[in-house]
MMTF fields as JSON, N, C-alpha, C and O atoms, coordinates in Angstrom:
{
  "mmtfVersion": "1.0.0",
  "mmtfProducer": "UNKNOWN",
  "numBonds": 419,
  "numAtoms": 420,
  "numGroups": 105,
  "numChains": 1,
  "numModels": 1,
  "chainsPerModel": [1],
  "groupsPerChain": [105],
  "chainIdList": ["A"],
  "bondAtomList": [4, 2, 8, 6, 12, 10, 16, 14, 20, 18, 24, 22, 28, 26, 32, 30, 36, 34, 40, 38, 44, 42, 48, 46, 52, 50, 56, 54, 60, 58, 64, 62, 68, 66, 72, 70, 76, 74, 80, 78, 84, 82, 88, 86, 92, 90, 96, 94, 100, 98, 104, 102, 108, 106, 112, 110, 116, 114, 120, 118, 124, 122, 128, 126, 132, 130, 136, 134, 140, 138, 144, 142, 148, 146, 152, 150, 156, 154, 160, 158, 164, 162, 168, 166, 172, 170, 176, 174, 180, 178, 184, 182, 188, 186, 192, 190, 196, 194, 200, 198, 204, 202, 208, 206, 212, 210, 216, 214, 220, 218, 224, 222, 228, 226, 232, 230, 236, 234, 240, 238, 244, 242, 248, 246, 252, 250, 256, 254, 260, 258, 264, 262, 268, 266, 272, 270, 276, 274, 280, 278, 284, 282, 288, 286, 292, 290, 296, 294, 300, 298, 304, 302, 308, 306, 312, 310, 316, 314, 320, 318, 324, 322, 328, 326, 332, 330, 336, 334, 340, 338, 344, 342, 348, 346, 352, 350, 356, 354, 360, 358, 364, 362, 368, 366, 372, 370, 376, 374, 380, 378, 384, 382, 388, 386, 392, 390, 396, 394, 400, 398, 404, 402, 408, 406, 412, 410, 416, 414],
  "bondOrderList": [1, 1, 1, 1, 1, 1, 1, 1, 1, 1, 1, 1, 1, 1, 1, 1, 1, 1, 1, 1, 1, 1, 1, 1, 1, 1, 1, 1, 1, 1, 1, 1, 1, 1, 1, 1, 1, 1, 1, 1, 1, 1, 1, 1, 1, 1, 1, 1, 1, 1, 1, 1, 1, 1, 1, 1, 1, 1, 1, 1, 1, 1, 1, 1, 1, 1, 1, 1, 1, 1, 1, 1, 1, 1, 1, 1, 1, 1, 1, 1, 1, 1, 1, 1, 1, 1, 1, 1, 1, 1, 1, 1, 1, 1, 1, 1, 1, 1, 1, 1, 1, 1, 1, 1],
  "groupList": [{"groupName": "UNK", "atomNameList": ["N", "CA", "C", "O"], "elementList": ["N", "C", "C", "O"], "formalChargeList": [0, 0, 0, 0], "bondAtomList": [1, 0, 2, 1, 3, 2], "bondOrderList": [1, 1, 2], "singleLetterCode": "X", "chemCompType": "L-PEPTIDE LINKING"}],
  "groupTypeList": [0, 0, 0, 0, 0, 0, 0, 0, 0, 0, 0, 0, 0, 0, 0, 0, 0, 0, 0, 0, 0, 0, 0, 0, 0, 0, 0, 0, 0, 0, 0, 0, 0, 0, 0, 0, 0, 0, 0, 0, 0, 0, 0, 0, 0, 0, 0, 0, 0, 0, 0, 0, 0, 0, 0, 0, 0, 0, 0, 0, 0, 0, 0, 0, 0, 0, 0, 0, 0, 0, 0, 0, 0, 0, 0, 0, 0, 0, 0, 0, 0, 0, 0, 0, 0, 0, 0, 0, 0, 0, 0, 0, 0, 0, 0, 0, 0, 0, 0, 0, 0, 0, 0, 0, 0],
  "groupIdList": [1, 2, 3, 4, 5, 6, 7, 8, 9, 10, 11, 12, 13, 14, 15, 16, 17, 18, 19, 20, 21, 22, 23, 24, 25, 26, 27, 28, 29, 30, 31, 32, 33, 34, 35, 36, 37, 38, 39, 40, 41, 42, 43, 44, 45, 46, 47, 48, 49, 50, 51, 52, 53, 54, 55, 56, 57, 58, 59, 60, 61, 62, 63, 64, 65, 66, 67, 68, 69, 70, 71, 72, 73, 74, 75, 76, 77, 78, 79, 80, 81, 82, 83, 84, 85, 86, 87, 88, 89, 90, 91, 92, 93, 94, 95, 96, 97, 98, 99, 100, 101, 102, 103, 104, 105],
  "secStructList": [7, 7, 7, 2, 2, 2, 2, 2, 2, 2, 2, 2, 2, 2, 2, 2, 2, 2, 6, 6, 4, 4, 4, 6, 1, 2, 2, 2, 2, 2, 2, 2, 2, 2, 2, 6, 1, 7, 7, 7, 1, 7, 3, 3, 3, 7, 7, 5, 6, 6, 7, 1, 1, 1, 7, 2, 2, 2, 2, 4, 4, 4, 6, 6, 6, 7, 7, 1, 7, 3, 3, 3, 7, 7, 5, 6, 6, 7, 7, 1, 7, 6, 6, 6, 6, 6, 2, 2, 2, 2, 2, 2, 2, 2, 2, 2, 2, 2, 2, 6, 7, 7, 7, 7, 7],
  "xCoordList": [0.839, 0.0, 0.882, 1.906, 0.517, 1.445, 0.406, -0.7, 0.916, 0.997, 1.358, 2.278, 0.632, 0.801, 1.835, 2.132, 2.78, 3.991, 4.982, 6.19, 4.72, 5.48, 5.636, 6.663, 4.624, 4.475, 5.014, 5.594, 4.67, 5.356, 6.634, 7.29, 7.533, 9.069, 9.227, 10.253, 8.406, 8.566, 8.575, 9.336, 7.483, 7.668, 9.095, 9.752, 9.276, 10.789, 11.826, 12.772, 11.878, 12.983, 12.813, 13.636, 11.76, 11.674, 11.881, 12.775, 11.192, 11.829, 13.043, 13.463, 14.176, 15.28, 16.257, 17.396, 15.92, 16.155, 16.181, 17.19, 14.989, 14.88, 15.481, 15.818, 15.656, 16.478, 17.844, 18.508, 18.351, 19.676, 19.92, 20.883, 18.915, 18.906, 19.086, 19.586, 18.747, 18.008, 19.185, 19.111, 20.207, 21.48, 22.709, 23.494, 22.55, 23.495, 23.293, 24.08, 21.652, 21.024, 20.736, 19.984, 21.334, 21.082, 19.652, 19.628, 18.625, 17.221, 17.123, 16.477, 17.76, 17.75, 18.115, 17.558, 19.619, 20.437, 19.778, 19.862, 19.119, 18.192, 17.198, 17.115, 16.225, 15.431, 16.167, 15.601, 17.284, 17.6, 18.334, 18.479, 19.249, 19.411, 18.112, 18.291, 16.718, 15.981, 15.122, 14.625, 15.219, 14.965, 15.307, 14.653, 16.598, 17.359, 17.24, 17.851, 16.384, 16.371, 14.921, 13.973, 14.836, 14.212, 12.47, 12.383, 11.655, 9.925, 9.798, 9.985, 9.491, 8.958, 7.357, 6.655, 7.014, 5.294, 4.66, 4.615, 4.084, 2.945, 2.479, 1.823, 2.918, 2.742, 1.734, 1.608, 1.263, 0.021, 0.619, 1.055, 0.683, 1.745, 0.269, 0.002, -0.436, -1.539, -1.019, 0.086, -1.055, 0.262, -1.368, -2.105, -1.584, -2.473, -1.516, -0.286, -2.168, -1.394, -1.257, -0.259, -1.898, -2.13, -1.558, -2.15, -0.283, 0.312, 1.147, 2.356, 0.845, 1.599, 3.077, 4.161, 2.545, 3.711, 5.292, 6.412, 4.693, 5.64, 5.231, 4.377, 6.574, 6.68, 6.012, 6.105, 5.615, 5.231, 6.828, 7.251, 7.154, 8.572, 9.337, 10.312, 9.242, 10.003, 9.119, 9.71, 7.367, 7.107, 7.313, 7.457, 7.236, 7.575, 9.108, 9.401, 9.994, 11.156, 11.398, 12.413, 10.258, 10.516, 10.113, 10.144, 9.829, 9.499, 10.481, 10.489, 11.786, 13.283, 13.496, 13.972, 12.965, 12.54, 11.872, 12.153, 10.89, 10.65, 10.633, 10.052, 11.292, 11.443, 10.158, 9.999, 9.445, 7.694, 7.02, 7.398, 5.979, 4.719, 4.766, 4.818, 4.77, 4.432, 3.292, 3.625, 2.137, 1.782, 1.656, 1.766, 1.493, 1.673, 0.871, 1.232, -0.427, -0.975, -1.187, -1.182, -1.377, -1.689, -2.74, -3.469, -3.147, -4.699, -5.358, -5.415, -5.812, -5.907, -7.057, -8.121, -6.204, -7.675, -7.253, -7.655, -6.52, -5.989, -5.164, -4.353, -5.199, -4.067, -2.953, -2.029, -2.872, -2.09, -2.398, -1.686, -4.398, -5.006, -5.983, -7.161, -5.65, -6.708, -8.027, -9.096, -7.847, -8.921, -10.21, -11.358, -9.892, -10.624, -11.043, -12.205, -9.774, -10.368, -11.286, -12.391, -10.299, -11.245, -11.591, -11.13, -12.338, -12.661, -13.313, -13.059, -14.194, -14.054, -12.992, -12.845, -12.364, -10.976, -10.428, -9.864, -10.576, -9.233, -9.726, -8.836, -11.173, -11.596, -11.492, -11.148, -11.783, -11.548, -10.338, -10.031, -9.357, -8.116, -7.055, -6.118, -7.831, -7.719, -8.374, -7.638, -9.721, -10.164, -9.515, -9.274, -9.477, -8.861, -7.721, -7.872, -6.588, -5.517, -5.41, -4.433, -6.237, -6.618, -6.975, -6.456, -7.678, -8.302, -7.377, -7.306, -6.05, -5.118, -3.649, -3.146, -3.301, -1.773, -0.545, 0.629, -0.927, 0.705, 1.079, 0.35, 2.194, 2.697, 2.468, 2.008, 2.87, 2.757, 3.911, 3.941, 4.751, 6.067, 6.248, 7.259],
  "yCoordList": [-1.187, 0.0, 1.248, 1.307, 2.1, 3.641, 4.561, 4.758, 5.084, 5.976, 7.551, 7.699, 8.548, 9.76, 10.413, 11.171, 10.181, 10.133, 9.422, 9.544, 9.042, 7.902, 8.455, 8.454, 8.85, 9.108, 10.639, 11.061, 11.544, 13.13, 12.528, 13.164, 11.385, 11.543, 10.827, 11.047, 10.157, 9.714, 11.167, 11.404, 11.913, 13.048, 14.064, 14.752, 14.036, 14.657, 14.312, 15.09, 13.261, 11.995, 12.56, 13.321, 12.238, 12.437, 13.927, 14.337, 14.938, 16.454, 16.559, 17.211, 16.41, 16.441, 15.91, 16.325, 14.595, 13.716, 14.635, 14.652, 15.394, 15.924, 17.282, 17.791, 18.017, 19.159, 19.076, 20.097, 17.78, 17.217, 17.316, 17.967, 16.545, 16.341, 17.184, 16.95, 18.63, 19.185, 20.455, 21.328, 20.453, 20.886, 20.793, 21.684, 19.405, 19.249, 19.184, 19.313, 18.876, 18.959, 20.206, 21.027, 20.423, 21.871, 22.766, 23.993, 21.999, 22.385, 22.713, 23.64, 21.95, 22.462, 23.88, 24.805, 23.741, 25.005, 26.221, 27.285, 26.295, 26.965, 27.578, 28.806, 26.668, 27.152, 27.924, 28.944, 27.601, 28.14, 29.066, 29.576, 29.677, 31.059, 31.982, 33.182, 31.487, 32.208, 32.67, 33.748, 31.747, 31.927, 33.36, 34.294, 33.067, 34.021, 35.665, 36.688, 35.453, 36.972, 37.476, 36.695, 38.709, 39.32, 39.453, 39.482, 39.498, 39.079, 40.834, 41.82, 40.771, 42.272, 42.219, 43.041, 41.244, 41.364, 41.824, 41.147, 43.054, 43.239, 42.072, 41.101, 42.341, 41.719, 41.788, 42.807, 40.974, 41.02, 39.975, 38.927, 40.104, 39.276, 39.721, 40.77, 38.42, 38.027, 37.646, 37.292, 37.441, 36.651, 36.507, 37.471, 35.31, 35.183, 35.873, 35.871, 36.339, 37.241, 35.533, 35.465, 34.579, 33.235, 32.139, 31.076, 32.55, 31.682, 30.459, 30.686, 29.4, 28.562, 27.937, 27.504, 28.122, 27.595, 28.395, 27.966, 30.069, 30.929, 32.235, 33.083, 31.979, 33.298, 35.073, 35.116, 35.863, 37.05, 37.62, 38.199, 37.559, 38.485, 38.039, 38.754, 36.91, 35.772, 36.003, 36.026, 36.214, 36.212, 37.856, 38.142, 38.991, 40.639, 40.419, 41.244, 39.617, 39.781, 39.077, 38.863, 38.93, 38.078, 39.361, 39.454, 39.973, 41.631, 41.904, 42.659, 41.364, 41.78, 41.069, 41.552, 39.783, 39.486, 40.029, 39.654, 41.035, 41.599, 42.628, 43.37, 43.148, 44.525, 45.058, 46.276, 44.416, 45.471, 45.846, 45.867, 46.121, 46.864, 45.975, 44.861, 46.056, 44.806, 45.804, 46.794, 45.027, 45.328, 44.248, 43.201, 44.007, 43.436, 43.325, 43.953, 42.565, 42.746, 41.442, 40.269, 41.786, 41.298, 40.901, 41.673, 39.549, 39.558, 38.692, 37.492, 39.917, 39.379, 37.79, 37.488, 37.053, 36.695, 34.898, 33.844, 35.073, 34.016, 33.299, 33.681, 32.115, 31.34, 31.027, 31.84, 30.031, 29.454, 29.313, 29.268, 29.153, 28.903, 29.892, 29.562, 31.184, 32.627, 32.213, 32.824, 31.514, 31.948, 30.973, 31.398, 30.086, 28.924, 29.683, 29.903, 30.069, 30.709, 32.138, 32.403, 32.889, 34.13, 34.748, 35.524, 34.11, 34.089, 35.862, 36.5, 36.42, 37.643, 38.792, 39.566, 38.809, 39.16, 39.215, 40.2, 37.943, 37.446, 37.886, 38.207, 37.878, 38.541, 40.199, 40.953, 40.56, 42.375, 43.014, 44.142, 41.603, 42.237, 42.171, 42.797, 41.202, 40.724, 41.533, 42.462, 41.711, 42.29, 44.432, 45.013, 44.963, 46.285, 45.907, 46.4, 45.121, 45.309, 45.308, 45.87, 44.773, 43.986, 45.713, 46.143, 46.186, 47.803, 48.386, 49.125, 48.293, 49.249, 48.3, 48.206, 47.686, 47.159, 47.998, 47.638, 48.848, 49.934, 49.853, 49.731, 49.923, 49.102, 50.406, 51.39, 50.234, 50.819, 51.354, 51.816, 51.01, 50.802, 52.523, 52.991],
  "zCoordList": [0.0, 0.0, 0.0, 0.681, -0.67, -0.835, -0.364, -0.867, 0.655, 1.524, 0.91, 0.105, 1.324, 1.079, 1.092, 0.169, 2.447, 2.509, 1.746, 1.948, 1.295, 0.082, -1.334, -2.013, -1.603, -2.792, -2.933, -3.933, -1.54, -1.48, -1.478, -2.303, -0.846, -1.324, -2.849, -3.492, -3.272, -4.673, -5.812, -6.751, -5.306, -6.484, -5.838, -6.62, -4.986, -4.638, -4.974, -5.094, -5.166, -6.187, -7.351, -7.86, -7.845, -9.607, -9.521, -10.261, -8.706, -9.264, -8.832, -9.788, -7.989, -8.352, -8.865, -8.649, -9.867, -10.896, -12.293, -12.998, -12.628, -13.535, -13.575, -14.645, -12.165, -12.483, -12.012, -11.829, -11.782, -12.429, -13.473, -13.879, -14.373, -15.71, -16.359, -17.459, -15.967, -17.092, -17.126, -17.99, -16.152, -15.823, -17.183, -17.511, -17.805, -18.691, -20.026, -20.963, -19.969, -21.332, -21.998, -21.473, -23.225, -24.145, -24.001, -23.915, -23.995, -23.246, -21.932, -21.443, -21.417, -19.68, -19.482, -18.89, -20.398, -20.081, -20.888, -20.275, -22.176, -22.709, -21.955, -21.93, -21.167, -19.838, -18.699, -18.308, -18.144, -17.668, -17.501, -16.39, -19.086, -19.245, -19.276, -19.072, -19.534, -20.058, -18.144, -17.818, -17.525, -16.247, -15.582, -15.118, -15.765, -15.381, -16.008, -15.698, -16.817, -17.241, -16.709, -16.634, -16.382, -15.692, -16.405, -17.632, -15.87, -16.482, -16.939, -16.226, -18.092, -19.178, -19.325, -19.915, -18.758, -18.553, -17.463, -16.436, -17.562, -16.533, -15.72, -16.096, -14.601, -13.341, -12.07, -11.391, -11.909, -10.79, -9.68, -10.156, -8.495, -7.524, -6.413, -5.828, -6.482, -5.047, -4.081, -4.493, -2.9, -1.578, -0.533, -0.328, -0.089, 1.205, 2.191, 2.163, 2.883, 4.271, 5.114, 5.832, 5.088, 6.36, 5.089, 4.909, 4.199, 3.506, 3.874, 3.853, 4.158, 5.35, 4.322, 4.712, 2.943, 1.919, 1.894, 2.17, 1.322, 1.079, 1.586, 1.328, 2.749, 3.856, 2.702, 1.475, 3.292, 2.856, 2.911, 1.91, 3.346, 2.935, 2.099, 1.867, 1.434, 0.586, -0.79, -1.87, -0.705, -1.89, -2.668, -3.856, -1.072, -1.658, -2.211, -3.076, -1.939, -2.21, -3.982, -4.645, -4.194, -5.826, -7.33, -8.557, -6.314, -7.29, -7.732, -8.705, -7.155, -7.808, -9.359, -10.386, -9.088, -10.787, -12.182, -13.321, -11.773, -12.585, -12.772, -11.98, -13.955, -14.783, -15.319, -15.397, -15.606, -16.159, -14.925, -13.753, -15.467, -14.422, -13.692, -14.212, -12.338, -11.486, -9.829, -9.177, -9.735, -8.587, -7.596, -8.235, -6.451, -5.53, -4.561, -3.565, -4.433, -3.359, -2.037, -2.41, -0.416, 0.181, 0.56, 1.182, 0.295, 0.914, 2.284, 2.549, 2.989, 4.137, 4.42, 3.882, 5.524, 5.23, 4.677, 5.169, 3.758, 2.302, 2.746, 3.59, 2.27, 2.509, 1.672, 1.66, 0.993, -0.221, -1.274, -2.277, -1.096, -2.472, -2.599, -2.465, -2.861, -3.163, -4.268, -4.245, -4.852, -5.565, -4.595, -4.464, -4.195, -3.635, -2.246, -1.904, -1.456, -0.356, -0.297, 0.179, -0.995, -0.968, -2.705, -3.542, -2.569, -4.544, -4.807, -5.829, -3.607, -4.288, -4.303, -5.249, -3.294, -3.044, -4.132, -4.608, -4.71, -5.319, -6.972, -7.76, -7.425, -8.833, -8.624, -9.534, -7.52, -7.614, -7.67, -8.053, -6.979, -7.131, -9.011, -9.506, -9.372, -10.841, -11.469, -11.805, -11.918, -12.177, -12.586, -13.644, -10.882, -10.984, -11.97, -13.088, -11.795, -12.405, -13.622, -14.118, -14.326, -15.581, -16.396, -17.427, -15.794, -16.489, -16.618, -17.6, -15.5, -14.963, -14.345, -13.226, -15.716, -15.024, -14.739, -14.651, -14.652, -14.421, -13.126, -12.142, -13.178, -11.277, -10.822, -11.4, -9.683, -8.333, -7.198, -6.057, -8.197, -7.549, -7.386, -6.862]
}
């Protein structure tokens, strides 16, 4: 019988199997010059304030990635999965940006 726990270290195996892999292969390294360059798309960055995955100061700190419009909001309230938890929150805050992506910065 496989166990939940089992299977969370089975897909942890296979994802760092594959980004071994993907280290030496011409595609890998393709993806990952392209990683590395900074996002030119208008940006909308949602964060649950009650995020148990990725700390709030860890996800404000990823704004350093992108070079376009980027806004950023906190939503109180939210956890990890915004649209599920706070679904109107989470369309008004989509929504405004969508009329009006120019950051804020």
């Amino acid at each position: 019988m496989v166990t939940p726990v089992s299977w969370a270290m089975i897909c942890c195996v296979r994802s760092a199997m594959r980004a071994a892999r993907s280290r030496v292969r011409p595609d890998g390294m393709r993806y990952a010059s392209r990683m590395r360059a900074p996002i030119q798309a208008p940006t909308l960055h949602l964060h649950g304030a009650m995020d148990p995955c990725v700390p709030t100061r860890s996800a404000q700190a990823s704004a350093r990635y992108v070079d376009g419009p980027y806004r950023w909001r906190l939503l109180e309230g939210a956890g990890h999965f915004l649209p599920e938890e706070q679904p109107d929150k989470f369309d008004s805050a989509l929504h405004t940006w969508l009329a009006d992506p120019e950051p804020e910065r």
